[in-house]
NUPA-348288 format. One record per residue (C-alpha): residue in three letters; x, y negated, z negated. Coordinates in steps of 0.02 Angstrom, whole numbers, padded with zeros to 5 digits, always signed. Last residue first. Layout:
ALAXYZ
...
! end
This chain:
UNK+00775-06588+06959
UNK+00732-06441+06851
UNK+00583-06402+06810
UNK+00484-06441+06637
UNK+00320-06341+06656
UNK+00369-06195+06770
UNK+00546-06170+06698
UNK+00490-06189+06517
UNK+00376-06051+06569
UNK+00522-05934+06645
UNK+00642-05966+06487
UNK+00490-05923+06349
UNK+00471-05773+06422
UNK+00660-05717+06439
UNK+00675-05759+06258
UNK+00511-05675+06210
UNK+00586-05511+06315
UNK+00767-05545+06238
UNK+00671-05554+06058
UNK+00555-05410+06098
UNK+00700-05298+06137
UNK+00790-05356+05977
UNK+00644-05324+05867
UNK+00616-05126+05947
UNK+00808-05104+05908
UNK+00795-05166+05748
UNK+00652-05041+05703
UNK+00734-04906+05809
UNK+00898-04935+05721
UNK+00814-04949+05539
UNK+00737-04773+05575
UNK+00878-04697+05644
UNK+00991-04732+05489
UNK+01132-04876+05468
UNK+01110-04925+05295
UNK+01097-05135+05232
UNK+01148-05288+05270
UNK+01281-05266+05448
UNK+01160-05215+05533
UNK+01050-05373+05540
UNK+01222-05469+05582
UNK+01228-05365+05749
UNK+01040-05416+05787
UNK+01074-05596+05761
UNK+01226-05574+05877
UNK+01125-05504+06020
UNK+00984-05617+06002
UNK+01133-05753+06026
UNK+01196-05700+06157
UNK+01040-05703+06260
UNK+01017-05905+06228
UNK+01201-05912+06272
UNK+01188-05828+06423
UNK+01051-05922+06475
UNK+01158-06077+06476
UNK+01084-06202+06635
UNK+00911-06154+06608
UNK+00871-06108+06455
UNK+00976-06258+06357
UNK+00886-06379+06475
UNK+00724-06327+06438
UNK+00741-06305+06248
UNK+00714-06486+06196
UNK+00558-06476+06324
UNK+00495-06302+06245
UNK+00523-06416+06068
UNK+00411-06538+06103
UNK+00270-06417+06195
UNK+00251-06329+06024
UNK+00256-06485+05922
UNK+00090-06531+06053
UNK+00008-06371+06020
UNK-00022-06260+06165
UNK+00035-06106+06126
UNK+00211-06014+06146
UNK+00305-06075+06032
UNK+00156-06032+05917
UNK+00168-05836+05981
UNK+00335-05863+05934
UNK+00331-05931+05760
UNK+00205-05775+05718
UNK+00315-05651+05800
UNK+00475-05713+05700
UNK+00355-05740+05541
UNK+00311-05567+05556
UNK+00479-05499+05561
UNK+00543-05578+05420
UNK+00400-05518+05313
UNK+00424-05345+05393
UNK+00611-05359+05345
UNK+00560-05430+05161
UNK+00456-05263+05134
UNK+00604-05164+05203
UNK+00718-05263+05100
UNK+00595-05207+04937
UNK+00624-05030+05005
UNK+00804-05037+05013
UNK+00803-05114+04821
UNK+00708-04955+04782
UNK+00828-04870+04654
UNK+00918-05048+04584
UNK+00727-05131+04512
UNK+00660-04936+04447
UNK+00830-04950+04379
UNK+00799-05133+04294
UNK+00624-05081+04233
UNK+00663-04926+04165
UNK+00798-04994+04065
UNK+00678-05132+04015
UNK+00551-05015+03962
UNK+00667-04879+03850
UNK+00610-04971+03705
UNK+00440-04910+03733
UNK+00496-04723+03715
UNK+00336-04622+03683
UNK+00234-04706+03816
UNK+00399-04743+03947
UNK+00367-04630+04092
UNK+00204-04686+04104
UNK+00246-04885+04095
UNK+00389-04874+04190
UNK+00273-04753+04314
UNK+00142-04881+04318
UNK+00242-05042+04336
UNK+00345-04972+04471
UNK+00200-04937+04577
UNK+00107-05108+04555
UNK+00287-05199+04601
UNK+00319-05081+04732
UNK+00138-05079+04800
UNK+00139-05282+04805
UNK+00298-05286+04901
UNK+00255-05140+05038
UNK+00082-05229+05062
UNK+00166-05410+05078
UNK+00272-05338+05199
UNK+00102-05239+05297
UNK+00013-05402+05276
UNK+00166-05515+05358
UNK+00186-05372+05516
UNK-00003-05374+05528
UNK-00004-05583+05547
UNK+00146-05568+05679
UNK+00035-05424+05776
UNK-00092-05556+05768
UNK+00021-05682+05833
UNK+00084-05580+05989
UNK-00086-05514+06030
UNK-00149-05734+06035
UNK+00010-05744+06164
UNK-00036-05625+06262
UNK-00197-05649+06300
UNK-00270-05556+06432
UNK-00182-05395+06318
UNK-00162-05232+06401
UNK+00014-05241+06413
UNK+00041-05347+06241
UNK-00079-05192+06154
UNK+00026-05068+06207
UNK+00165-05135+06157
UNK+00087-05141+05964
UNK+00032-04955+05986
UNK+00177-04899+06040
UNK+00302-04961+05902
UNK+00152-04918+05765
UNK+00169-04736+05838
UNK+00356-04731+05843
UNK+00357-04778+05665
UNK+00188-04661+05591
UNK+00246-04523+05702
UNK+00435-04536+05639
UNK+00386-04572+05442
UNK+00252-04444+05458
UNK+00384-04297+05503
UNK+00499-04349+05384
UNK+00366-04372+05240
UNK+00311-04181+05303
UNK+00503-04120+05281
UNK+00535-04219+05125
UNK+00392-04121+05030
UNK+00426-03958+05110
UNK+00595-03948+05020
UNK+00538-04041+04880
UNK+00407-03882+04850
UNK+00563-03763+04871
UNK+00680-03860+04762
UNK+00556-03852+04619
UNK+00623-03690+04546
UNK+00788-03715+04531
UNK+00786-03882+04433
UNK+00795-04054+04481
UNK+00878-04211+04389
UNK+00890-04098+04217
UNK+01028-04231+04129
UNK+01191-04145+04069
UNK+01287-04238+03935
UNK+01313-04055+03825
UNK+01288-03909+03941
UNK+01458-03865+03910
UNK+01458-03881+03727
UNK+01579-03998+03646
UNK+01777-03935+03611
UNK+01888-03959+03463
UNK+01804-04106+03407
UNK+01967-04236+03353
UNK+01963-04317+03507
UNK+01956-04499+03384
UNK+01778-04486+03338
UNK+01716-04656+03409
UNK+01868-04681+03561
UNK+01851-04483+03582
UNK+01672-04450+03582
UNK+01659-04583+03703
UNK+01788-04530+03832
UNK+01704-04347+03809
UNK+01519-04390+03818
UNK+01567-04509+03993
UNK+01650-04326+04040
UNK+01505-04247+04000
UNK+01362-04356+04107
UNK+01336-04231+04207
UNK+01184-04282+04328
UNK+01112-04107+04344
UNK+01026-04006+04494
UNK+00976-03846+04397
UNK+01042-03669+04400
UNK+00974-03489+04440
UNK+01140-03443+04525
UNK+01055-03428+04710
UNK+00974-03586+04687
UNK+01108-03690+04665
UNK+01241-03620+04782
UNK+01082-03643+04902
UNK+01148-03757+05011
UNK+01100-03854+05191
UNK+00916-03829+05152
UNK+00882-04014+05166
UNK+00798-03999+04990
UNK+00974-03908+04916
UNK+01071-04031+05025
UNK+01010-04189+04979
UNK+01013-04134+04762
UNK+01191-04085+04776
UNK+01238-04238+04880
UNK+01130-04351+04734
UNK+01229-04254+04583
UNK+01384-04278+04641
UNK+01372-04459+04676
UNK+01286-04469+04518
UNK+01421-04422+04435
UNK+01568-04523+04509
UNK+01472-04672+04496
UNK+01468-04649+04290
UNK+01660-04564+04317
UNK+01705-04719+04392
UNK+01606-04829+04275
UNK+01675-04740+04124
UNK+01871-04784+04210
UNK+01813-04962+04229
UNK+01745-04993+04045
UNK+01602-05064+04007
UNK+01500-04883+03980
UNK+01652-04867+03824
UNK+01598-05056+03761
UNK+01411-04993+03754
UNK+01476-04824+03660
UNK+01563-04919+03525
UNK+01417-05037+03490
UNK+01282-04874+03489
UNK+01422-04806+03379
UNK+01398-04927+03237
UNK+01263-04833+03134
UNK+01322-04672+03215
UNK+01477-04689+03135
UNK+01386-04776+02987
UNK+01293-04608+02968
UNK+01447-04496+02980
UNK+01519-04606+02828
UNK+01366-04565+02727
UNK+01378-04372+02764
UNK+01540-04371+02754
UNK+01541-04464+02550
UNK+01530-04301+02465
UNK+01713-04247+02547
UNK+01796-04409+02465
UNK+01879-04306+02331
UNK+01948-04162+02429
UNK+02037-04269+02563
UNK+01905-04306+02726
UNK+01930-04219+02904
UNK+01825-04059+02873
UNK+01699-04178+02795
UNK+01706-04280+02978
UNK+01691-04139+03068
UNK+01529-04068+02950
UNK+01428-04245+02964
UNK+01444-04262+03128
UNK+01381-04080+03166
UNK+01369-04083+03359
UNK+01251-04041+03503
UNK+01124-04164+03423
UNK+01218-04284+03338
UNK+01334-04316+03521
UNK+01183-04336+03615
UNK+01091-04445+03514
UNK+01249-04573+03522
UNK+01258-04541+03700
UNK+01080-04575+03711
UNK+01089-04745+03639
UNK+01242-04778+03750
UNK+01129-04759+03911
UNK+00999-04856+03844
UNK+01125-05009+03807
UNK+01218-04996+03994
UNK+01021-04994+04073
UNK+00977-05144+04002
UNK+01156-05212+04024
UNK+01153-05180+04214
UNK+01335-05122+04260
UNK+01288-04953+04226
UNK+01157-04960+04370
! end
């Protein structure tokens, strides 16, 4: 996300708002001043922080800021997994909060505006509230029931579509309406994370309008995965949908089944091979979870099956001599 300048230049602005709030500019600065120019701190602290939104975007630039940036909310995302997976309750026990600490990025930029020369900041200063103690228990049973619907709702869907090609008379026609479901439900996942994000940037950001295209650009980076997963159903759809029209009657349909006849029949292997291989370079974009498995499992075993289909009616209507 720091790499996104939208984000990099709302970062820095609370940096800047950070360091004037936990600490008096004006006074470090007079300390630092000869007798004579002591008047003039509070001027000089305000073209510090006049020019230290400029300083504090070229900080967040830096390699060693994004390391600690990553660093972070690394920290803070295994703390916050394991308090609602109920594998830790260091947390909980000591009354705290889940916090992205963003001190050390405070620290690197407090030095390179101030010159290190504040004896010590406050150790809460930099620390974002991501969770705190009290809502842990309510997340807790939050992600355990969207666990629980996610594998019903997944293995259910799974069942119910091959259930419906085993019972269907007309297999092919099935196949393309579960194609035409698998393109709604994409387009549904697309549309409700465009409408969604809109809402809560928009909620979130009433008082702080500026903060809009921030919020827009890590709403954006959060749920890329779920905009693939919209663009996997998508995907998926038009796989079932060009198959079911393989399938049919049409007379590009029947073109290509005689193009394909001789491929099917003397190299099946290669036909088979090469659902394999698309499914091995469909793990290799995105995580490796047991939902995504089962989903790309469930595709690949329709693919050999549609493969194997489409071999043994090719064989019937072009044999071989």
């Amino acid at each position: 996300m720091l790499e996104d300048t939208r984000v990099r230049d709302a970062v820095a602005v609370y940096l800047v708002n950070e360091l004037y709030n936990r600490v008096d500019v004006a006074g470090e600065v007079e300390d630092k001043l000869p007798e004579q120019f002591k008047p003039l701190a509070p001027l000089a602290a305000g073209v510090l922080r006049e020019f230290g939104t400029r300083a504090a975007d070229a900080v967040l630039a830096q390699p060693e800021t994004i390391r600690l940036w990553k660093h972070a909310n690394e920290v803070a995302h295994s703390e916050l997994l394991a308090l609602i997976q109920g594998r830790s309750d260091r947390l909980v026990t000591t009354d705290g909060d889940v916090v992205l600490d963003l001190r050390p990025i405070l620290k690197r930029f407090e030095d390179s505006v101030l010159g290190g020369k504040i004896p010590k900041l406050p150790e809460n200063a930099g620390h974002i509230v991501v969770m705190r103690s009290d809502q842990v228990e309510a997340a807790r049973t939050g992600a355990r029931v969207l666990r629980t619907i996610s594998m019903l709702v997944t293995l259910a869907a799974f069942a119910f579509y091959a259930g419906a090609l085993w019972l269907s008379r007309n297999r092919r026609k099935t196949l393309l309406s579960i194609g035409l479901s698998l393109l709604a439900a994409g387009l549904l996942v697309l549309v409700a994370r465009h409408l969604t994000g809109d809402y809560l940037i928009s909620a979130l950001t009433t008082d702080r309008p500026d903060l809009g295209p921030a919020g827009a650009a890590v709403w954006a980076i959060t749920t890329e995965l779920l905009w693939f997963s919209g663009l996997a159903l998508l995907g998926y759809g038009i796989a079932f949908s060009l198959a079911a029209a393989l399938a049919g009657p049409a007379r590009l349909a029947v073109a290509v089944r005689r193009v394909l006849a001789p491929v099917l029949e003397r190299h099946p292997r290669a036909a088979f091979g090469a659902v394999f291989a698309l499914f091995a370079l469909l793990l290799l974009f995105g995580p490796i979870d047991w939902e995504r498995l089962i989903a790309l499992g469930a595709f690949c075993a329709s693919a050999l099956a549609g493969v194997e289909l489409l071999r043994r009616q090719t064989q019937q209507e072009f044999p071989s001599p």
